[in-house]
C-alpha atoms as an extended CHARMM CRD file, in Angstrom:
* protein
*
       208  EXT
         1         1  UNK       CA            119.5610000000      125.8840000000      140.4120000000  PROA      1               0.0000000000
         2         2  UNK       CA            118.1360000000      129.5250000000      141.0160000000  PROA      2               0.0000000000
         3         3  UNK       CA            120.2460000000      132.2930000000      138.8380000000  PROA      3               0.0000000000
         4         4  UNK       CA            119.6700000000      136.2160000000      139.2460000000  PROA      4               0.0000000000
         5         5  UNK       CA            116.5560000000      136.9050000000      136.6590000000  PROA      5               0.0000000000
         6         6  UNK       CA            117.7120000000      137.8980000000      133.4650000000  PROA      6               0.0000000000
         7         7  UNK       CA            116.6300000000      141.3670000000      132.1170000000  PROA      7               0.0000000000
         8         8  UNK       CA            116.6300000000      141.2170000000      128.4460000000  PROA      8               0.0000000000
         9         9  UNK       CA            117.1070000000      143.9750000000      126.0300000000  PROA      9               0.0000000000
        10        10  UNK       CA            115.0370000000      143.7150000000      122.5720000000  PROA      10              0.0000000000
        11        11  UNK       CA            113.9890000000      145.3430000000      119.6370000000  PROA      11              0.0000000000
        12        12  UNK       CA            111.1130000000      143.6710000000      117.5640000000  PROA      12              0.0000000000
        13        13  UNK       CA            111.8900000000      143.0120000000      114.0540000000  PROA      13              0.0000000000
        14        14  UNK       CA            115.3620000000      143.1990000000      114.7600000000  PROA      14              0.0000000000
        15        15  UNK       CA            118.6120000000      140.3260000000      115.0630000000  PROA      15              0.0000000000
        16        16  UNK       CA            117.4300000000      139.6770000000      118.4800000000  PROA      16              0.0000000000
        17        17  UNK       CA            114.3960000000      137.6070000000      117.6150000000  PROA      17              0.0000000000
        18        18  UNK       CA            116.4780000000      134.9430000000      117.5450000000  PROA      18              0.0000000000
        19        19  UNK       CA            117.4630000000      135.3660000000      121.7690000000  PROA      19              0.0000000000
        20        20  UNK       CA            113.4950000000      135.9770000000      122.0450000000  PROA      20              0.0000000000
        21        21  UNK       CA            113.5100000000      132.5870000000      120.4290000000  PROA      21              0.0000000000
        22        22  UNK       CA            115.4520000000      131.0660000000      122.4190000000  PROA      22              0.0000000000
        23        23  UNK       CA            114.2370000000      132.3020000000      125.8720000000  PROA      23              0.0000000000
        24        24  UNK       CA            111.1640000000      130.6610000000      124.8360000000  PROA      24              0.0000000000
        25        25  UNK       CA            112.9510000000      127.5920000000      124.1500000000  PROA      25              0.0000000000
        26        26  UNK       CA            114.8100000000      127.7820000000      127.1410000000  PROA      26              0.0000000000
        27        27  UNK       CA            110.9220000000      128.4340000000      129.2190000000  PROA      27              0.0000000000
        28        28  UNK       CA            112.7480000000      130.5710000000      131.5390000000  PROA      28              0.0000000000
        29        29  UNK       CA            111.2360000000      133.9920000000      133.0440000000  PROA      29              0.0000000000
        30        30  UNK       CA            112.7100000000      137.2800000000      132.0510000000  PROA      30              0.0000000000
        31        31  UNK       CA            112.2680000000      140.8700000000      132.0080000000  PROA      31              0.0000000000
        32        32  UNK       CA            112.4510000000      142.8650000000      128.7640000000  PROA      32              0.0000000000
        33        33  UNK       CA            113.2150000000      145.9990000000      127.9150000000  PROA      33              0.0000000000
        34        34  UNK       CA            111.9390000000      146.9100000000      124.2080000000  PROA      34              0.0000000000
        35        35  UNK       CA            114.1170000000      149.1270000000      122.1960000000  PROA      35              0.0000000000
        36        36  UNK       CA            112.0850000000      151.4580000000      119.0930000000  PROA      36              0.0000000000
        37        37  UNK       CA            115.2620000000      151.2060000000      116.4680000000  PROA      37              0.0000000000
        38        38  UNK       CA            113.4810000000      153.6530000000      114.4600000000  PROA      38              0.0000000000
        39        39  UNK       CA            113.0760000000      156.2450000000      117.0670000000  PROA      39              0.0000000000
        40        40  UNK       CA            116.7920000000      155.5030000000      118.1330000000  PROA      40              0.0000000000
        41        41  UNK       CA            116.1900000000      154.1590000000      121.7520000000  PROA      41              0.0000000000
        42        42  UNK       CA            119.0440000000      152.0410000000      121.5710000000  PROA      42              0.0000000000
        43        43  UNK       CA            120.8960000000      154.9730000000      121.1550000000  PROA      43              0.0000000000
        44        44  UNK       CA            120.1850000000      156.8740000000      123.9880000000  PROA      44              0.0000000000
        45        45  UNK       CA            122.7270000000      157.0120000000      126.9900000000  PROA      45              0.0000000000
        46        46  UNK       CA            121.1490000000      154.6170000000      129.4650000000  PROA      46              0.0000000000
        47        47  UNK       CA            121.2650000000      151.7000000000      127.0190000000  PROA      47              0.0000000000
        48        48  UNK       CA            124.8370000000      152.8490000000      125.3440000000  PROA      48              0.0000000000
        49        49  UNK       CA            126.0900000000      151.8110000000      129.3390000000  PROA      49              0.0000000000
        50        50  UNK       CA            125.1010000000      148.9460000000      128.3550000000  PROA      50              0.0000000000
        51        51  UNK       CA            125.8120000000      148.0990000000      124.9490000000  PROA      51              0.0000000000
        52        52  UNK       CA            128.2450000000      151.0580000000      123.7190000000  PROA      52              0.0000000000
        53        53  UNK       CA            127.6520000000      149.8290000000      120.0430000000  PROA      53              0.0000000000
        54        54  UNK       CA            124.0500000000      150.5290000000      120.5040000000  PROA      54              0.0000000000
        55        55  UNK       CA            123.0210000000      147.0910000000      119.1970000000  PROA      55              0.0000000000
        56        56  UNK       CA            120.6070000000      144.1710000000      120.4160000000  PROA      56              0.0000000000
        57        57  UNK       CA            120.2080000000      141.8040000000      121.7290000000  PROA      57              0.0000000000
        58        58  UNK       CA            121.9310000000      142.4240000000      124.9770000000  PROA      58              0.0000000000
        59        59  UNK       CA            121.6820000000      140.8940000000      128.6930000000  PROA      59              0.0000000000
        60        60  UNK       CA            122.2170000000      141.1660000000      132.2350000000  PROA      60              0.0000000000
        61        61  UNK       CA            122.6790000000      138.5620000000      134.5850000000  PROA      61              0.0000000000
        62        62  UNK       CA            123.1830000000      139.7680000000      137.8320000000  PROA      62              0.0000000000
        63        63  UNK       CA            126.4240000000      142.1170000000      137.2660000000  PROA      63              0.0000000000
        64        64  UNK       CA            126.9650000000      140.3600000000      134.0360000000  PROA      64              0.0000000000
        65        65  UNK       CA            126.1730000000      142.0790000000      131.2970000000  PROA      65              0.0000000000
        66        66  UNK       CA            126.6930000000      140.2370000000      127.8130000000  PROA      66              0.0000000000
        67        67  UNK       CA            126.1790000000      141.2530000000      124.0180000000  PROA      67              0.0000000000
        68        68  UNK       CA            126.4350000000      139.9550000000      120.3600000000  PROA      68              0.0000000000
        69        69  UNK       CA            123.6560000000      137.6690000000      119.6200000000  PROA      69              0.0000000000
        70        70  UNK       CA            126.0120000000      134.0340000000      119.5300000000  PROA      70              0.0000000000
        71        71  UNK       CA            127.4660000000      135.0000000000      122.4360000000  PROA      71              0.0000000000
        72        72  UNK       CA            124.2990000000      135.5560000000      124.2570000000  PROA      72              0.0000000000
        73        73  UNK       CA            122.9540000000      132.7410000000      122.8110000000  PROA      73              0.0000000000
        74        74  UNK       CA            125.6040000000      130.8010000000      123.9400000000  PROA      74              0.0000000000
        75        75  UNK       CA            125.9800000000      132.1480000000      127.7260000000  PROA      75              0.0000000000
        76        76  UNK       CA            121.9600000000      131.5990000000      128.2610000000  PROA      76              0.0000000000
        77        77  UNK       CA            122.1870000000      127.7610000000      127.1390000000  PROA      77              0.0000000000
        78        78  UNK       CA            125.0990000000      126.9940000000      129.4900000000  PROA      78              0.0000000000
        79        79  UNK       CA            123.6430000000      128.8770000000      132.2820000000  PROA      79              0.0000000000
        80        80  UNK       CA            120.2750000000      126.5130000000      131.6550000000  PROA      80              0.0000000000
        81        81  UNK       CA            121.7080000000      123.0270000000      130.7130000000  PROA      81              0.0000000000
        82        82  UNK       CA            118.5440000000      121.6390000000      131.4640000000  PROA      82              0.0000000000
        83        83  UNK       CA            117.1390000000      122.4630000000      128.5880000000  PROA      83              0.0000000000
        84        84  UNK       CA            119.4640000000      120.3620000000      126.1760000000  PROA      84              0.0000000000
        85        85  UNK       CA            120.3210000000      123.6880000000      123.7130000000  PROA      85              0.0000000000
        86        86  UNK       CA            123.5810000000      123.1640000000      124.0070000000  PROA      86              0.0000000000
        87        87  UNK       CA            126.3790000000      120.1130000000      124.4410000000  PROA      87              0.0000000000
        88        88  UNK       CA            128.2800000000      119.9860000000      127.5000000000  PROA      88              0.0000000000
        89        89  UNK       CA            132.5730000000      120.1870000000      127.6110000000  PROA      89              0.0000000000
        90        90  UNK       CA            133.2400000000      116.9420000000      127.1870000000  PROA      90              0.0000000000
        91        91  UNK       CA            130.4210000000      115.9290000000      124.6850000000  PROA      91              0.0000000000
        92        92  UNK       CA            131.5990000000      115.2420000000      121.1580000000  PROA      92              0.0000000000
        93        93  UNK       CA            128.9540000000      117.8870000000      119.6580000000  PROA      93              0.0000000000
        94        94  UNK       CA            130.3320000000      120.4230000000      121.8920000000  PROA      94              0.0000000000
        95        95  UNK       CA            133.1080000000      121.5560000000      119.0970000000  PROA      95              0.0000000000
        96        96  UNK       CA            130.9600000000      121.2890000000      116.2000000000  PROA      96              0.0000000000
        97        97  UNK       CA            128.2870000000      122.9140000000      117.9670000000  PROA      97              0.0000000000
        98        98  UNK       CA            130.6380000000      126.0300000000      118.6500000000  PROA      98              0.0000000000
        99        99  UNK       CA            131.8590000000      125.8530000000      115.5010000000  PROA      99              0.0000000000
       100       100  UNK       CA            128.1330000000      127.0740000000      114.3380000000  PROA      100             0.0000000000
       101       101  UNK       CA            127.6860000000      129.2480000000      117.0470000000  PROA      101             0.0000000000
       102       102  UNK       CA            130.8380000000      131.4040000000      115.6910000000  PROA      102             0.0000000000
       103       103  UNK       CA            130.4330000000      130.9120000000      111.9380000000  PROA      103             0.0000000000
       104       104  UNK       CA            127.4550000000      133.2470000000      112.1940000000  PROA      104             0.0000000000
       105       105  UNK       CA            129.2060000000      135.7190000000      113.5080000000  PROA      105             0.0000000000
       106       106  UNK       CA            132.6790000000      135.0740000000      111.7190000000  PROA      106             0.0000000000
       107       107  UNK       CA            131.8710000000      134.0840000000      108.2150000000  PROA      107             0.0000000000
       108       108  UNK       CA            127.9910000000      134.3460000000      107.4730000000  PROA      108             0.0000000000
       109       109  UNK       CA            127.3730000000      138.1370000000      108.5030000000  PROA      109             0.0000000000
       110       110  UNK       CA            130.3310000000      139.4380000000      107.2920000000  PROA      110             0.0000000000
       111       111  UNK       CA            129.6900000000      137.8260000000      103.5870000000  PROA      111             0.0000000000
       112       112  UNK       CA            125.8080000000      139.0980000000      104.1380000000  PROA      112             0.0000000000
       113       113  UNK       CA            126.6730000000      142.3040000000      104.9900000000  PROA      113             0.0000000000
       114       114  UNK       CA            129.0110000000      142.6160000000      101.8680000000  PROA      114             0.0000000000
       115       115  UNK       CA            126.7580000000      141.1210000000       99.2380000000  PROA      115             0.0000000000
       116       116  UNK       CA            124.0940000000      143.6000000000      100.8670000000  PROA      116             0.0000000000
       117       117  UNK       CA            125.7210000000      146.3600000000      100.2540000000  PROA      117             0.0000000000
       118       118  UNK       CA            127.4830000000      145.1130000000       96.5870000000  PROA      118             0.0000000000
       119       119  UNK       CA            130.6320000000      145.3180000000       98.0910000000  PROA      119             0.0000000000
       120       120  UNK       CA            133.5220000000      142.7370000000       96.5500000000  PROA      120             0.0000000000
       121       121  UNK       CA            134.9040000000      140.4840000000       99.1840000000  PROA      121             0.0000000000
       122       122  UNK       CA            138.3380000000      141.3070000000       98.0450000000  PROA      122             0.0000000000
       123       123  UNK       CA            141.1520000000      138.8830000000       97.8500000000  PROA      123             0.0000000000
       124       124  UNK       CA            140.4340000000      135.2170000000       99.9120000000  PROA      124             0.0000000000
       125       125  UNK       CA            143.6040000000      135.7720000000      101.9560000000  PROA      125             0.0000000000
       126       126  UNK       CA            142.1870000000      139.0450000000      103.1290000000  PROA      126             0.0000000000
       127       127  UNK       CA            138.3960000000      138.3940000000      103.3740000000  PROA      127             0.0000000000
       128       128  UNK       CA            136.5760000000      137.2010000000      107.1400000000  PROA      128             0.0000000000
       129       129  UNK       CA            134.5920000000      134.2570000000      104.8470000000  PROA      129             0.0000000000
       130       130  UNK       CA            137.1320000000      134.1920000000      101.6070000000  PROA      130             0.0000000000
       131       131  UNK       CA            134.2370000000      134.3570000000       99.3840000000  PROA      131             0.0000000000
       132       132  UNK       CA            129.8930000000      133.9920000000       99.4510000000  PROA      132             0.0000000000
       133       133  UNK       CA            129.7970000000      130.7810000000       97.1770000000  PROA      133             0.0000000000
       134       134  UNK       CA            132.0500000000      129.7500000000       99.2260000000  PROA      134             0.0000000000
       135       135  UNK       CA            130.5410000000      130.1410000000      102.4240000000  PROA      135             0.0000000000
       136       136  UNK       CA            127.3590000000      129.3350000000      101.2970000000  PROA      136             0.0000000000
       137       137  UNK       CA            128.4910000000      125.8710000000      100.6550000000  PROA      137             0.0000000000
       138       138  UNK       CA            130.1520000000      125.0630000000      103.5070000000  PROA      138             0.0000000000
       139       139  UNK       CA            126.4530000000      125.7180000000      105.1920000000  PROA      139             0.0000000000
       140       140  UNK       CA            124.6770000000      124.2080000000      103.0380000000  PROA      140             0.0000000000
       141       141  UNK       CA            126.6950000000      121.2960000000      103.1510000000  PROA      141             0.0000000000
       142       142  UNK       CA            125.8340000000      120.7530000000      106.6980000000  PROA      142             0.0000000000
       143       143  UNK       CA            121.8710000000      121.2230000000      106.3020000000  PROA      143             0.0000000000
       144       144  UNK       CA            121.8870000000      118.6830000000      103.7960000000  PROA      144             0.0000000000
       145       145  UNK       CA            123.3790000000      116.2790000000      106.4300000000  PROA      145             0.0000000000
       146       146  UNK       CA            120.3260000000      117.6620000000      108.7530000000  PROA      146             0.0000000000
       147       147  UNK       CA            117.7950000000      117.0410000000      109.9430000000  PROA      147             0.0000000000
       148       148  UNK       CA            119.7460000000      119.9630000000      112.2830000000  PROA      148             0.0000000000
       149       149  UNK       CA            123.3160000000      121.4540000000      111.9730000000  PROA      149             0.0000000000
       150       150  UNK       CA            124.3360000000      118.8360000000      115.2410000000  PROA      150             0.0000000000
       151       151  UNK       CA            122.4090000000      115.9650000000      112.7750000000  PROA      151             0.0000000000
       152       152  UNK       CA            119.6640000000      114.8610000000      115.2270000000  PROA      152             0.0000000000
       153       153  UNK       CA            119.8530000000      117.1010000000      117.9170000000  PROA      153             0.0000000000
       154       154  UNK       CA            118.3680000000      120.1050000000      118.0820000000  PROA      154             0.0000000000
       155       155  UNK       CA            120.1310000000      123.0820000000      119.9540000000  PROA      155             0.0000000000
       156       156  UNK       CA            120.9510000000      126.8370000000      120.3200000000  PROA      156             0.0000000000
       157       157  UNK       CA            122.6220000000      126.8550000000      117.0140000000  PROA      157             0.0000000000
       158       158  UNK       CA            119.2260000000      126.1850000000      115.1170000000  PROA      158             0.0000000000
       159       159  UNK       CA            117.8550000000      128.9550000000      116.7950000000  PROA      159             0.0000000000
       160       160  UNK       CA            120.3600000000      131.1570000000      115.7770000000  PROA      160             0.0000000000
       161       161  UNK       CA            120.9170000000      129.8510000000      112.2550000000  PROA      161             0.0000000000
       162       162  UNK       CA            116.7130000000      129.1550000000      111.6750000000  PROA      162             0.0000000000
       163       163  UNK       CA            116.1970000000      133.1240000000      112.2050000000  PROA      163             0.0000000000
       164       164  UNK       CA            118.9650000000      134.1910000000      110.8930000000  PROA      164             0.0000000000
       165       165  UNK       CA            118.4760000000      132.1180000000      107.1600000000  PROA      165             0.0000000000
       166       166  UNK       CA            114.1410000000      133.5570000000      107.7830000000  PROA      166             0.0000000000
       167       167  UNK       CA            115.1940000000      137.2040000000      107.9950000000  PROA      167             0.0000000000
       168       168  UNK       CA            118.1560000000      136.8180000000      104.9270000000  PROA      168             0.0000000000
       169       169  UNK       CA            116.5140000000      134.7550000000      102.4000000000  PROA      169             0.0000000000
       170       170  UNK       CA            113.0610000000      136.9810000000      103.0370000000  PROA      170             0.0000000000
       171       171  UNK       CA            116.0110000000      140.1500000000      102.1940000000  PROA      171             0.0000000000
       172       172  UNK       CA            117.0050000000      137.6720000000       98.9950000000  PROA      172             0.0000000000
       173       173  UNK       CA            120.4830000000      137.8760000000      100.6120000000  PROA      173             0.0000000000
       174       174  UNK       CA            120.7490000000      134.2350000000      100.9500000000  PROA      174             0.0000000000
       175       175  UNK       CA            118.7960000000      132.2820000000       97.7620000000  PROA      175             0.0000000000
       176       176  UNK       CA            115.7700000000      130.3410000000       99.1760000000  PROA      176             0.0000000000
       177       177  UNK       CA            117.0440000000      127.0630000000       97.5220000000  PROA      177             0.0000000000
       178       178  UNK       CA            114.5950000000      123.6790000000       99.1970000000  PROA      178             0.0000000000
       179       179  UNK       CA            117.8040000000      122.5830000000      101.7420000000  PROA      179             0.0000000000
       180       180  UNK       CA            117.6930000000      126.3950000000      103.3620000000  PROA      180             0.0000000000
       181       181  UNK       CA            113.5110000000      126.4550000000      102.8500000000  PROA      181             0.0000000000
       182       182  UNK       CA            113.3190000000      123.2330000000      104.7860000000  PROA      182             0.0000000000
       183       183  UNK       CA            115.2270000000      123.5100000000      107.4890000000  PROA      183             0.0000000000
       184       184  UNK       CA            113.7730000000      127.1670000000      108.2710000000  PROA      184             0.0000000000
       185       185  UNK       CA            110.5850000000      125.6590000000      108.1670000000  PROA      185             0.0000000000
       186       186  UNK       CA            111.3240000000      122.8160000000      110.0850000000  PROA      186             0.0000000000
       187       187  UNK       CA            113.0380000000      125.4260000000      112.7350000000  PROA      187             0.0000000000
       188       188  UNK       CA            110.2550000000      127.5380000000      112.7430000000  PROA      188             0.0000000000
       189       189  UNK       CA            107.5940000000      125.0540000000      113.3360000000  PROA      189             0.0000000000
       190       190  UNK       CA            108.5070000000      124.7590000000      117.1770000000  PROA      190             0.0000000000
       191       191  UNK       CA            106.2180000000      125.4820000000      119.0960000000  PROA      191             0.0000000000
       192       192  UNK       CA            108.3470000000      127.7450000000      121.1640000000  PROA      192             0.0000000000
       193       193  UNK       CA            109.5590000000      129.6670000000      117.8740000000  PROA      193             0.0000000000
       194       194  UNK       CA            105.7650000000      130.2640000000      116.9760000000  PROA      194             0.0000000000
       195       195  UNK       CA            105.1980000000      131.7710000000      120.3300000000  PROA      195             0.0000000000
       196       196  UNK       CA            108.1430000000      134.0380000000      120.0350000000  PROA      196             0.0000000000
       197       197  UNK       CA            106.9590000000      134.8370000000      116.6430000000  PROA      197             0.0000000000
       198       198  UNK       CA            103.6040000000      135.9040000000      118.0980000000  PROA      198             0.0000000000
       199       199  UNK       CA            105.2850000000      137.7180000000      120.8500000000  PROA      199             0.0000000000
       200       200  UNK       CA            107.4510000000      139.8680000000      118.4340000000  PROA      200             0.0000000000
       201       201  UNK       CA            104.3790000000      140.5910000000      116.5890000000  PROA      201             0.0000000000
       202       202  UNK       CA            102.4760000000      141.7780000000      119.5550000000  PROA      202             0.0000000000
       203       203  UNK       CA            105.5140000000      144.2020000000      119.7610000000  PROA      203             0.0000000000
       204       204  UNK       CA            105.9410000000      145.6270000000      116.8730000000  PROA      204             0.0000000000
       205       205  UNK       CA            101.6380000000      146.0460000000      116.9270000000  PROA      205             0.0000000000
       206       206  UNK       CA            102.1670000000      147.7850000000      120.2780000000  PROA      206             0.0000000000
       207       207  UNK       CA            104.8380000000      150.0320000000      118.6180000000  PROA      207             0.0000000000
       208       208  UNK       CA            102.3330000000      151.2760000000      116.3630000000  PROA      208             0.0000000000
């Protein structure tokens, strides 16, 4: 099926590595615009129409625009089903697999984000994730069942989850314990995540 080209908006080193990742996964053509976050691009009024919280990764579809990483994630494997990233309505893996897709966002960043900035979670009937250890287990839980979060299938929620667990345990957010070491390293020895690796690199070197 032919689809509008999707324009994709990026900054290297930044969350949305993990939608370059997946593009590359997906094999599908694209045009990029790269955001400088320390210069403040993403800031600027041309890309605020687009994303009024400033942030990447967005997209744009033909007059659909989408942002927040899961959720792009999520739209780009359902609008390319051909690529097996995610499970269809109907499948089995479908709920589990959104399940992941929303944790991220729902539990996982919001207990990051706290233990980043030595914040207390405050009481567990209040708190997004009710507490770190927690959360942590519930994740680690499901890696240990592996060899992916869907058990043998690989999809958009490794993506997702295999940057996301690369860029926090390098910050010592999340401890590098051998389940979480594994399975980033397993995730990251994809071919297509290497090449988006190399890509990002290529950025930031033409960023200077």
């Amino acid at each position: 099926m032919d689809h509008p080209r999707i324009t994709f908006f990026h900054a290297p080193q930044s969350r949305s590595g993990g939608t370059l990742a997946l593009l590359e996964e997906l094999g599908v053509e694209y045009d990029l615009h790269v955001h400088r976050l320390g210069a403040g691009t993403q800031r600027e009024s041309a890309y605020l129409a687009v994303n009024p919280m400033g942030k990447v990764p967005a997209i744009r579809h033909g007059d659909t625009v989408v942002t927040e990483q899961p959720a792009v994630m999520m739209y780009l494997s359902d609008l390319y089903p051909e690529a097996e990233l995610a499970p269809g309505i109907g499948d089995p893996l479908r709920g589990p697999y959104l399940r992941w897709m929303v944790f991220y966002g729902s539990c996982f960043e919001p207990a990051v984000v706290d233990r980043s900035m030595q914040r207390d979670a405050g009481p567990a009937s209040s708190s997004p994730y009710g507490d770190y250890d927690t959360m942590l287990k519930v994740l680690t839980d499901q890696l240990e069942r592996g060899p992916y979060l869907l058990g043998e299938r690989f999809s958009a929620a490794d993506v997702l989850w295999g940057t996301a667990l690369n860029w926090t345990t390098m910050f010592e957010l999340v401890p590098e314990v051998p389940v979480i070491r594994a399975y980033i390293d397993r995730v990251a020895a994809r071919p297509a995540m290497q090449r988006a690796a190399e890509k990002d690199a290529g950025l930031v070197a033409a960023q200077g």
